[in-house]
N, CA, C and O atoms as a Tripos MOL2 file, in Angstrom:
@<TRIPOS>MOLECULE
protein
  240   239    60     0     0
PROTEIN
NO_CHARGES

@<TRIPOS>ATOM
      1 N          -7.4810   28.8830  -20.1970 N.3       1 UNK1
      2 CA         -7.7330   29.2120  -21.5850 C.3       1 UNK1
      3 C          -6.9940   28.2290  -22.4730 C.2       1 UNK1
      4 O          -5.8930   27.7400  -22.2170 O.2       1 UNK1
      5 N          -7.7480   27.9940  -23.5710 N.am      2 UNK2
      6 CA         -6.9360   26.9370  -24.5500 C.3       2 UNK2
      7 C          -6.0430   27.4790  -25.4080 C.2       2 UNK2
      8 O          -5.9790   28.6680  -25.7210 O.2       2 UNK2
      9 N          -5.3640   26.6080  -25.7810 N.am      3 UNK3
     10 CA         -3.5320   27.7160  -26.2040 C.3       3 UNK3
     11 C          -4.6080   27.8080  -27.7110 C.2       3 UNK3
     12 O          -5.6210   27.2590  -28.1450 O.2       3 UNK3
     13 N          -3.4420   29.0700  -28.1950 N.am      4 UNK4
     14 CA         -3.6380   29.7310  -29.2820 C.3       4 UNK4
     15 C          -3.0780   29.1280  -30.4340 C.2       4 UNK4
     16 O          -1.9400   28.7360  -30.1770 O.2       4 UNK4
     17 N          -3.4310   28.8890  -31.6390 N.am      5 UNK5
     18 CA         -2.4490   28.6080  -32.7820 C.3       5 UNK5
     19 C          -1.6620   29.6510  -33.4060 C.2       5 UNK5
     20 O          -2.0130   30.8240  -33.2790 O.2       5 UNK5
     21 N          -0.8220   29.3940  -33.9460 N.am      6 UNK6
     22 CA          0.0800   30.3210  -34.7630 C.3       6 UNK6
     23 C          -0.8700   31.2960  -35.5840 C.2       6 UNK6
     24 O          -0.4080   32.4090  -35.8360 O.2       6 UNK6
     25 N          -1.9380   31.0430  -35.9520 N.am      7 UNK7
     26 CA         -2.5880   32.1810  -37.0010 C.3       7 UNK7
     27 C          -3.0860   32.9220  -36.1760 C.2       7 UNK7
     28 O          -3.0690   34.1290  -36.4200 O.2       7 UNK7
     29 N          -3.6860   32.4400  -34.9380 N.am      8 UNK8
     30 CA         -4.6660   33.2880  -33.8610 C.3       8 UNK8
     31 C          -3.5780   34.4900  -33.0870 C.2       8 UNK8
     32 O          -4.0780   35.4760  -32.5460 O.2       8 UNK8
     33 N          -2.0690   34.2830  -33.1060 N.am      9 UNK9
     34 CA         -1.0520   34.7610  -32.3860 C.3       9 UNK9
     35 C          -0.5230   35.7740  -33.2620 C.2       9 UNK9
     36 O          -0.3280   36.8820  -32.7630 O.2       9 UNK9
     37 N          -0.2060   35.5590  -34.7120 N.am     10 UNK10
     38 CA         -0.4450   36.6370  -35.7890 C.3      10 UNK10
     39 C          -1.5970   37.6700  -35.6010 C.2      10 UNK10
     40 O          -1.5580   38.8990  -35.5530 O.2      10 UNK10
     41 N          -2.4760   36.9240  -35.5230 N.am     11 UNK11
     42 CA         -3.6880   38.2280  -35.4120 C.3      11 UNK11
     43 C          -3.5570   39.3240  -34.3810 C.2      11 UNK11
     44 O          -3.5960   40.5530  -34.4290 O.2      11 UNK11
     45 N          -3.3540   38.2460  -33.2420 N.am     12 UNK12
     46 CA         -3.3350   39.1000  -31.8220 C.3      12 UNK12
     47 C          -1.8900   40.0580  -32.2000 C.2      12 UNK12
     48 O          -1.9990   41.2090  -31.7750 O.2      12 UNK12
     49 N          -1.0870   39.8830  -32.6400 N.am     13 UNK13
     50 CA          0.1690   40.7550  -33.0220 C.3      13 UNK13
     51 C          -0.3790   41.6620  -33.7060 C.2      13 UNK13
     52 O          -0.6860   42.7990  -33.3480 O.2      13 UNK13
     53 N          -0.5350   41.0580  -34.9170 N.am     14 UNK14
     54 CA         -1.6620   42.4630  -35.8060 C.3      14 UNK14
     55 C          -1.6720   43.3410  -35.4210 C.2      14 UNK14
     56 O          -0.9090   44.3070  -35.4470 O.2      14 UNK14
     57 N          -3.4490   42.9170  -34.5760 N.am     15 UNK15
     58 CA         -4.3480   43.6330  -33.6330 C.3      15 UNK15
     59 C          -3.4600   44.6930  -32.9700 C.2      15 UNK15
     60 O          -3.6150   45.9110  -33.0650 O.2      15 UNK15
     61 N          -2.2810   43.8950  -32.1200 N.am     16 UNK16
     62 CA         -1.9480   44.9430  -31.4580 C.3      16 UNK16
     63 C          -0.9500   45.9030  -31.6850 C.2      16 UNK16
     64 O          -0.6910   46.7680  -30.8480 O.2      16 UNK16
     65 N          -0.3480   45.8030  -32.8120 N.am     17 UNK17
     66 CA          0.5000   46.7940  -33.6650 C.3      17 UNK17
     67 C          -0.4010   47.9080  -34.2460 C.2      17 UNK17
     68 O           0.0410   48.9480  -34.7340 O.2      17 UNK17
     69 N          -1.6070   47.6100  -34.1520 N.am     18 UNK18
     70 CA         -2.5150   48.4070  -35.0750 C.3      18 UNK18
     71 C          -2.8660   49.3650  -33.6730 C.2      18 UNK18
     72 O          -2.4070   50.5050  -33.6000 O.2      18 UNK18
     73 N          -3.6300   48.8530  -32.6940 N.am     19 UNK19
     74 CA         -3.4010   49.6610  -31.6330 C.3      19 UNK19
     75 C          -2.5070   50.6150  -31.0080 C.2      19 UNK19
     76 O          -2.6300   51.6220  -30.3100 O.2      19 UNK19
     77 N          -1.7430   50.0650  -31.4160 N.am     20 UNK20
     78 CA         -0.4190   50.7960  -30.8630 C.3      20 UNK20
     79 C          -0.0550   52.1890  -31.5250 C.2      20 UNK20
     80 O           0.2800   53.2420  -30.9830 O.2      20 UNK20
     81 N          -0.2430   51.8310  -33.0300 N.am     21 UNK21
     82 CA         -0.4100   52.8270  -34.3350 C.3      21 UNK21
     83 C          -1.1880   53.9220  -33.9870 C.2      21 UNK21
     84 O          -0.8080   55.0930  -33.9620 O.2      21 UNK21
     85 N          -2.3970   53.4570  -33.6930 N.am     22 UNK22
     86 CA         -3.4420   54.4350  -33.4920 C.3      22 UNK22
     87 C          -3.6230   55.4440  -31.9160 C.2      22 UNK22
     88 O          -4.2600   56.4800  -31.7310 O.2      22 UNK22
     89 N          -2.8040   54.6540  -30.9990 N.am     23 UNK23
     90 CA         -2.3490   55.2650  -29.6910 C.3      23 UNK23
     91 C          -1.6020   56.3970  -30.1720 C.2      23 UNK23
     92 O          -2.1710   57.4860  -30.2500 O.2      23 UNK23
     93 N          -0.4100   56.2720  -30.4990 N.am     24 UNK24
     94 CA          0.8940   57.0380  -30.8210 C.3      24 UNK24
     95 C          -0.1010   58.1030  -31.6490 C.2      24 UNK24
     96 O           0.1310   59.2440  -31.2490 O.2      24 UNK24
     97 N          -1.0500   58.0790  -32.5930 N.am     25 UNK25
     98 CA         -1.1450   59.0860  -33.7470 C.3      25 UNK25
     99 C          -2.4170   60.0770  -32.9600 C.2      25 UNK25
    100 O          -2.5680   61.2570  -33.2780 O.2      25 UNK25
    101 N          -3.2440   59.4230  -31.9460 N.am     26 UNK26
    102 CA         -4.3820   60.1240  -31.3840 C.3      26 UNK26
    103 C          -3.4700   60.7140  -30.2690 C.2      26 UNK26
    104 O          -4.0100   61.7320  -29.8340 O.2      26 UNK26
    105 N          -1.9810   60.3880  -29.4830 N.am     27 UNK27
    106 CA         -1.3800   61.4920  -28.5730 C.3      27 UNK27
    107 C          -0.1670   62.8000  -29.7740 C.2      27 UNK27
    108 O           0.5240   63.8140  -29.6770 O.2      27 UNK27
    109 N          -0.4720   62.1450  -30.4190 N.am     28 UNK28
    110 CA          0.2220   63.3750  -31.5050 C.3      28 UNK28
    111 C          -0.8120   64.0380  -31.5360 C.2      28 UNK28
    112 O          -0.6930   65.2220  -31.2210 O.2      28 UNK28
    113 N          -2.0720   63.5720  -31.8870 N.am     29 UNK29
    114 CA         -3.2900   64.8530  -32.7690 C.3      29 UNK29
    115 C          -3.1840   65.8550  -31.4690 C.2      29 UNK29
    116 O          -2.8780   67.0400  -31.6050 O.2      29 UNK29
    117 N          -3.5480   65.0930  -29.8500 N.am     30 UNK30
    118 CA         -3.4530   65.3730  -28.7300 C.3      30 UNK30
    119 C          -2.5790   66.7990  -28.6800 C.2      30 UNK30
    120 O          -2.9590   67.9390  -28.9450 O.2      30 UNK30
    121 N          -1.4450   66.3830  -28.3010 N.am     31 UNK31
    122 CA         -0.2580   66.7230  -28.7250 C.3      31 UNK31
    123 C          -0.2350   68.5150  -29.3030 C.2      31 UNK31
    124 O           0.1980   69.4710  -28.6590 O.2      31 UNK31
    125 N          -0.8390   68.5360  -30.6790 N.am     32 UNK32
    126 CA         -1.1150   69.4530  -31.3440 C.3      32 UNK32
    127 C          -2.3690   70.7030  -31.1820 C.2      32 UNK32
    128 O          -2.3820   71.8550  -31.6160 O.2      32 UNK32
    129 N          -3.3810   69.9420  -30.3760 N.am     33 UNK33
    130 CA         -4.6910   70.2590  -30.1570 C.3      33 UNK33
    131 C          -4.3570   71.4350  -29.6230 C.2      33 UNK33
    132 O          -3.2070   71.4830  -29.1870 O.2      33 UNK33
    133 N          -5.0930   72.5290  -29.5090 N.am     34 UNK34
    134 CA         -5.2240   73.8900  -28.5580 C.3      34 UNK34
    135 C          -6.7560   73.6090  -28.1730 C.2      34 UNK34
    136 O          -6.6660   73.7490  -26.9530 O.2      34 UNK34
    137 N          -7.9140   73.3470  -28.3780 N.am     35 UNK35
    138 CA         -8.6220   73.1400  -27.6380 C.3      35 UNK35
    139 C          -8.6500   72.5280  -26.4160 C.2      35 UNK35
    140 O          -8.8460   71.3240  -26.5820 O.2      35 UNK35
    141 N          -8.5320   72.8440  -25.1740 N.am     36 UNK36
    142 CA         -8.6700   71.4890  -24.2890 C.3      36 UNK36
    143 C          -9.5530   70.3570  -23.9050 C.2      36 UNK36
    144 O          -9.1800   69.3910  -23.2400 O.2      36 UNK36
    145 N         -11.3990   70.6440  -24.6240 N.am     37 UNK37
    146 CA        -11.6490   69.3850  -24.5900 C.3      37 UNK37
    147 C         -11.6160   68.0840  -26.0120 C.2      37 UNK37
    148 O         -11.8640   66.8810  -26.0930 O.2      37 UNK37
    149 N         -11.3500   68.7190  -26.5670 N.am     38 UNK38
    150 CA        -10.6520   67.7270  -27.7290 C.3      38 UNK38
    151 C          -9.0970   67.2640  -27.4360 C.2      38 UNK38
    152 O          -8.8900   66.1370  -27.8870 O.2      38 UNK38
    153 N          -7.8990   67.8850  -26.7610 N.am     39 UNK39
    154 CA         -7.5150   67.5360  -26.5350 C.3      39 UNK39
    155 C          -7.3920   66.1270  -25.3600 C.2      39 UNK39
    156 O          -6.5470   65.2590  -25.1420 O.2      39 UNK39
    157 N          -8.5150   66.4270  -24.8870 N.am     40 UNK40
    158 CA         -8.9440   65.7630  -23.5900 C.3      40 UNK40
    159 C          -9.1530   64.3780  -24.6290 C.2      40 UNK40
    160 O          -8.4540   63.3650  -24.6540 O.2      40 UNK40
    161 N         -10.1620   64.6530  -25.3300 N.am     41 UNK41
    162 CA        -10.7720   63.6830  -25.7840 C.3      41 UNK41
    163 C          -9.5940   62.6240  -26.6640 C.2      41 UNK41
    164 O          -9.5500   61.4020  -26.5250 O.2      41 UNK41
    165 N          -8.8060   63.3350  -27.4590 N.am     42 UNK42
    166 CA         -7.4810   62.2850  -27.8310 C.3      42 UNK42
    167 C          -6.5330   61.8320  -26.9810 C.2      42 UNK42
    168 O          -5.5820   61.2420  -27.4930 O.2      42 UNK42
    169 N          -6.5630   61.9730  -25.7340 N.am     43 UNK43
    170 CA         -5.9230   61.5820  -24.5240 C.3      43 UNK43
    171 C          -6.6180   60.4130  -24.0550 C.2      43 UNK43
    172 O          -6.1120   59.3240  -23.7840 O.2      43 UNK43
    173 N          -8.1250   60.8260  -23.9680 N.am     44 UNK44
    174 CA         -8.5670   59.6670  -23.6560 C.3      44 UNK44
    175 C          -8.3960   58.2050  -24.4760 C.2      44 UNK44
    176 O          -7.9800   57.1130  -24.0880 O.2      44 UNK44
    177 N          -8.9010   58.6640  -25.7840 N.am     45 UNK45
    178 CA         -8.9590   57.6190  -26.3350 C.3      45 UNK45
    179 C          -7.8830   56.9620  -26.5690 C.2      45 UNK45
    180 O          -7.8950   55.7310  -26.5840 O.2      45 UNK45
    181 N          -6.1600   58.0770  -26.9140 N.am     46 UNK46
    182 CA         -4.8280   56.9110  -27.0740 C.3      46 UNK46
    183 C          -5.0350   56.2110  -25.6520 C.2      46 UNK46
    184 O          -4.7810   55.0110  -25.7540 O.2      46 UNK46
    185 N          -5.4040   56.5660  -24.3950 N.am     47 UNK47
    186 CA         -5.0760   55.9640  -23.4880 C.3      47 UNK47
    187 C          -5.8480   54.3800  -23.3060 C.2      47 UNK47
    188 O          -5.3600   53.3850  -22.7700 O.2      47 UNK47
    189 N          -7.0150   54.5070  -23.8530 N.am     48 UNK48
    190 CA         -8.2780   53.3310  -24.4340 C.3      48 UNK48
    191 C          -7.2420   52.8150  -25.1260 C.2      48 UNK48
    192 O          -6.5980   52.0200  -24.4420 O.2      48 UNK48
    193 N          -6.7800   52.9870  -26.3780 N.am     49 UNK49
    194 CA         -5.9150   52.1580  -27.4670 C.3      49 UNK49
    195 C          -4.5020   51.2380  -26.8030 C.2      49 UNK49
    196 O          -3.9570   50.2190  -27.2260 O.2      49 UNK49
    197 N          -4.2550   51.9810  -25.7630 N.am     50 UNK50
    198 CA         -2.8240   51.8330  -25.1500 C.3      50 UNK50
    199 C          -3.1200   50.4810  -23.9610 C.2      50 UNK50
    200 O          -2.4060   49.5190  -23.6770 O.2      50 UNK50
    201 N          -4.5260   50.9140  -23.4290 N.am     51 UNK51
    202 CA         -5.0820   49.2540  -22.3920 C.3      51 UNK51
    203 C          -5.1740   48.0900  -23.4470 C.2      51 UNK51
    204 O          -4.6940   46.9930  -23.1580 O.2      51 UNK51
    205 N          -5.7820   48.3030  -24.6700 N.am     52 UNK52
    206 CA         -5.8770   47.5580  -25.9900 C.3      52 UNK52
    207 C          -4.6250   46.5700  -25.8960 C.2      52 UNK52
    208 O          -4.5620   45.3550  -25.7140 O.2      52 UNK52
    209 N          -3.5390   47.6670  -26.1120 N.am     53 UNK53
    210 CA         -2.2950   46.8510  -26.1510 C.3      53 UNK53
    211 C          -1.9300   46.1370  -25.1860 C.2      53 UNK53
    212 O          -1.1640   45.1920  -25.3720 O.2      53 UNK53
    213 N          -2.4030   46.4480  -23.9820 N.am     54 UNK54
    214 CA         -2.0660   45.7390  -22.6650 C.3      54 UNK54
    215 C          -2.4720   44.5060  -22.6500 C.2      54 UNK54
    216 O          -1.6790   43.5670  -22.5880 O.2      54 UNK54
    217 N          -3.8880   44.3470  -22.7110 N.am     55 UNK55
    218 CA         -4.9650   43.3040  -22.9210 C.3      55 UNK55
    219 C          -4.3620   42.6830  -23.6880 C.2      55 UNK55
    220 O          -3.6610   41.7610  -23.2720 O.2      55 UNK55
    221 N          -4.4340   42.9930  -25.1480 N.am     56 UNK56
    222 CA         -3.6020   41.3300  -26.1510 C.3      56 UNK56
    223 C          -2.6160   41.4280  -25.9170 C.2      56 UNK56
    224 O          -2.2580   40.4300  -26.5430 O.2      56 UNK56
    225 N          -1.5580   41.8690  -25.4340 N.am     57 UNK57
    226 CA         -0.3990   41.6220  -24.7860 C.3      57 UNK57
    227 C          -0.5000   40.2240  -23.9000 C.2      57 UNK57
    228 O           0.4640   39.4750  -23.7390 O.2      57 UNK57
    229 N          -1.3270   40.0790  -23.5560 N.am     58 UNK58
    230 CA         -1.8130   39.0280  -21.8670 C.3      58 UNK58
    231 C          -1.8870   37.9070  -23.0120 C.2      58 UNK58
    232 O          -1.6010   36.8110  -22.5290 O.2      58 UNK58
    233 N          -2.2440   37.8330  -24.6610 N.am     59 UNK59
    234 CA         -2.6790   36.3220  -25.0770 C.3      59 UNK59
    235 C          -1.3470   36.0390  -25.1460 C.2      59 UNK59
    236 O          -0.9820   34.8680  -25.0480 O.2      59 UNK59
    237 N          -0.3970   37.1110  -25.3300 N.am     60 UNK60
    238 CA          0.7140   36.8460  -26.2330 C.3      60 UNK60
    239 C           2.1790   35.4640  -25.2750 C.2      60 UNK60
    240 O           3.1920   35.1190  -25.8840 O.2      60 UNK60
@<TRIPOS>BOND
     1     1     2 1
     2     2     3 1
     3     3     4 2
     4     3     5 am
     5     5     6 1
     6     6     7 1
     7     7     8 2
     8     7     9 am
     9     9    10 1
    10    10    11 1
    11    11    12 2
    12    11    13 am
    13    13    14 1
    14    14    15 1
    15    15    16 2
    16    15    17 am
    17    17    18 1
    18    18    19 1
    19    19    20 2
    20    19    21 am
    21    21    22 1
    22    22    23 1
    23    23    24 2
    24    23    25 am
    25    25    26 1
    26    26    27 1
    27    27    28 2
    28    27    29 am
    29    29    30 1
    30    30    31 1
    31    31    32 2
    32    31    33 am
    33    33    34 1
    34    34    35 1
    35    35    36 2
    36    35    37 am
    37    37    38 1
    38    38    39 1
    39    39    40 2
    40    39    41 am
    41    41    42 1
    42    42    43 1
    43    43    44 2
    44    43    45 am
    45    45    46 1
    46    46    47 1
    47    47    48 2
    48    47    49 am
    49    49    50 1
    50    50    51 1
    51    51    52 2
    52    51    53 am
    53    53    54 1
    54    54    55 1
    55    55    56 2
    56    55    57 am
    57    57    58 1
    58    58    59 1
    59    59    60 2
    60    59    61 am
    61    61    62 1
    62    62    63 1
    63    63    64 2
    64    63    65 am
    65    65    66 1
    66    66    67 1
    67    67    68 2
    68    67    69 am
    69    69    70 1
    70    70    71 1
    71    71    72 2
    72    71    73 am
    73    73    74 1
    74    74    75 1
    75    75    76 2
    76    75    77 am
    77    77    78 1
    78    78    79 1
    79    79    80 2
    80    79    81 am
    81    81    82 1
    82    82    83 1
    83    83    84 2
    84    83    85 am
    85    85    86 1
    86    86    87 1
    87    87    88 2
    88    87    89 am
    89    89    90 1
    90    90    91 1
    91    91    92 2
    92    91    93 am
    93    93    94 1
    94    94    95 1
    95    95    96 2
    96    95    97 am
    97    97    98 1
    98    98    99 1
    99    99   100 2
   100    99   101 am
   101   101   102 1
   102   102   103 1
   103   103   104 2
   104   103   105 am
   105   105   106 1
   106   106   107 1
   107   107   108 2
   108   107   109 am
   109   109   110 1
   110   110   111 1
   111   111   112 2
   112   111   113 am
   113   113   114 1
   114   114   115 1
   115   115   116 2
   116   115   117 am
   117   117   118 1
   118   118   119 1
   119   119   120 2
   120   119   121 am
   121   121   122 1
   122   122   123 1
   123   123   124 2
   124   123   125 am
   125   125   126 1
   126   126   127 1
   127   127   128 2
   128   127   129 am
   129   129   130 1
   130   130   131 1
   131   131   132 2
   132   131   133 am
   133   133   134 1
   134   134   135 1
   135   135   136 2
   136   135   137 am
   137   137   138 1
   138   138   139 1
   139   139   140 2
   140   139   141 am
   141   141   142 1
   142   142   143 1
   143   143   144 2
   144   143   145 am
   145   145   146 1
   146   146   147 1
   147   147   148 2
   148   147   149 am
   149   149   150 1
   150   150   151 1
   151   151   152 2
   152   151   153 am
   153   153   154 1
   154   154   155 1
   155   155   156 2
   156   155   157 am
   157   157   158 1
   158   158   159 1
   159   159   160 2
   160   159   161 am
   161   161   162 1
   162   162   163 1
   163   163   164 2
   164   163   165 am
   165   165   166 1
   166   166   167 1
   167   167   168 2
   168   167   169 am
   169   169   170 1
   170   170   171 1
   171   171   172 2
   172   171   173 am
   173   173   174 1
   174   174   175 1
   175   175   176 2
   176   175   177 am
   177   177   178 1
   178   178   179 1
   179   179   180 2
   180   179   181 am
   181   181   182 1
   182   182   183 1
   183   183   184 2
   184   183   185 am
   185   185   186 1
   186   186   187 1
   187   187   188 2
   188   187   189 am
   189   189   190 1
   190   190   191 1
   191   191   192 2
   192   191   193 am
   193   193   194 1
   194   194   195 1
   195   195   196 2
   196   195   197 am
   197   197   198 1
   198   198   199 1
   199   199   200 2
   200   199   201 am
   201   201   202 1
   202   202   203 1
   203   203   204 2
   204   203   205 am
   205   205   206 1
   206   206   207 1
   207   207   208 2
   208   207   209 am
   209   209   210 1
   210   210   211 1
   211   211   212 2
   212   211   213 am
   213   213   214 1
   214   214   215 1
   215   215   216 2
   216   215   217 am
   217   217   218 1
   218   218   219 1
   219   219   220 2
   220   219   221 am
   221   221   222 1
   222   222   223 1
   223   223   224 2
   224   223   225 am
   225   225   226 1
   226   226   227 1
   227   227   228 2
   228   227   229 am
   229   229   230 1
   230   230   231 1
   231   231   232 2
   232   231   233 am
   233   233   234 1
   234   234   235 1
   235   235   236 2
   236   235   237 am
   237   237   238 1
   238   238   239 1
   239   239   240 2
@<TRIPOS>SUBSTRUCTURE
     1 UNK1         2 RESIDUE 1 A UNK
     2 UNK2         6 RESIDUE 1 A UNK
     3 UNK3        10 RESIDUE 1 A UNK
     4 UNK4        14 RESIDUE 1 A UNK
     5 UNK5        18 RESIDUE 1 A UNK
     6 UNK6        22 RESIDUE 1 A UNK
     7 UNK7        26 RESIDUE 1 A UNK
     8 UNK8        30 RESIDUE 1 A UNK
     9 UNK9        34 RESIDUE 1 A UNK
    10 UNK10       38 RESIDUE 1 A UNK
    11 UNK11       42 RESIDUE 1 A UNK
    12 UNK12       46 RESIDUE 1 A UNK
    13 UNK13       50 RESIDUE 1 A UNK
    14 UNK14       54 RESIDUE 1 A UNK
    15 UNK15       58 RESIDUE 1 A UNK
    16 UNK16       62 RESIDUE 1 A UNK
    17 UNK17       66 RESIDUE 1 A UNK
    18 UNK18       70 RESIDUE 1 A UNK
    19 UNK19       74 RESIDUE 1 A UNK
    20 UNK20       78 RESIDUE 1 A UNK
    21 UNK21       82 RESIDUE 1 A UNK
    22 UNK22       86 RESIDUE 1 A UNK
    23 UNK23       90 RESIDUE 1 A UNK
    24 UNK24       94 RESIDUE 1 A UNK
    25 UNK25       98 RESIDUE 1 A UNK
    26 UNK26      102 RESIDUE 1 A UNK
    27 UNK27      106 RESIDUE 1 A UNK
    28 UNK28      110 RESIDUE 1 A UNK
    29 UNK29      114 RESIDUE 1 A UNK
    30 UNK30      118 RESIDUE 1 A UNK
    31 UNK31      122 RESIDUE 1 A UNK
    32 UNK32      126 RESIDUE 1 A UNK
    33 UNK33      130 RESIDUE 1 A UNK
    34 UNK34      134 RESIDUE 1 A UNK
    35 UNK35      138 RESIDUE 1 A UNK
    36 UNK36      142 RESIDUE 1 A UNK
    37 UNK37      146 RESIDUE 1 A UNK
    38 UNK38      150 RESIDUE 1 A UNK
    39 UNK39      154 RESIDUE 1 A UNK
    40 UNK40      158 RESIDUE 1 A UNK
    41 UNK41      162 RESIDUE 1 A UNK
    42 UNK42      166 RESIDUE 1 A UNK
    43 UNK43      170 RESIDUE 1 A UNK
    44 UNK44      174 RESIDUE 1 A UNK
    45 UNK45      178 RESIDUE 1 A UNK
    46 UNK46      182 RESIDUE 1 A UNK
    47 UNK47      186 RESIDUE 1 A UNK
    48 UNK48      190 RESIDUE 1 A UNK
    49 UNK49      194 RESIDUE 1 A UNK
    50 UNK50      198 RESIDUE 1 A UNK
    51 UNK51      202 RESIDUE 1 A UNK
    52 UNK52      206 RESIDUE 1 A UNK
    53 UNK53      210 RESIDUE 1 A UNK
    54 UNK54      214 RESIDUE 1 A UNK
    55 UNK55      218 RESIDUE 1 A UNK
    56 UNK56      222 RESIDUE 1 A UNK
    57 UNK57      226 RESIDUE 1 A UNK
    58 UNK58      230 RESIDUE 1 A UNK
    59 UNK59      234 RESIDUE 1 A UNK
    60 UNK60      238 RESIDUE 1 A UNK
């Protein structure tokens, strides 16, 4: 892969602070839920948000 520039490495930081944001706040909703398939369902998805971070983690 061809190296990244400084603006493309900002982004990917961004990106993945924003992920990260949205992990943490969908295992809180989680967290709170008494339904169990909605709870299910914000489990899933922080856990989607949380590979997010993994992945641009790898440009970084």
């Amino acid at each position: 892969m061809s190296q990244l520039n400084e603006m493309e490495l900002q982004n990917i930081r961004h990106i993945a602070g924003n992920h990260k944001t949205i992990a943490a706040k969908l295992t809180d909703y989680a967290n709170q839920c008494q339904d169990t398939q909605i709870k299910q369902m914000f489990q899933q998805a922080a856990q989607s948000a949380q590979q997010g971070v993994q992945k641009l983690g790898g440009f970084l």
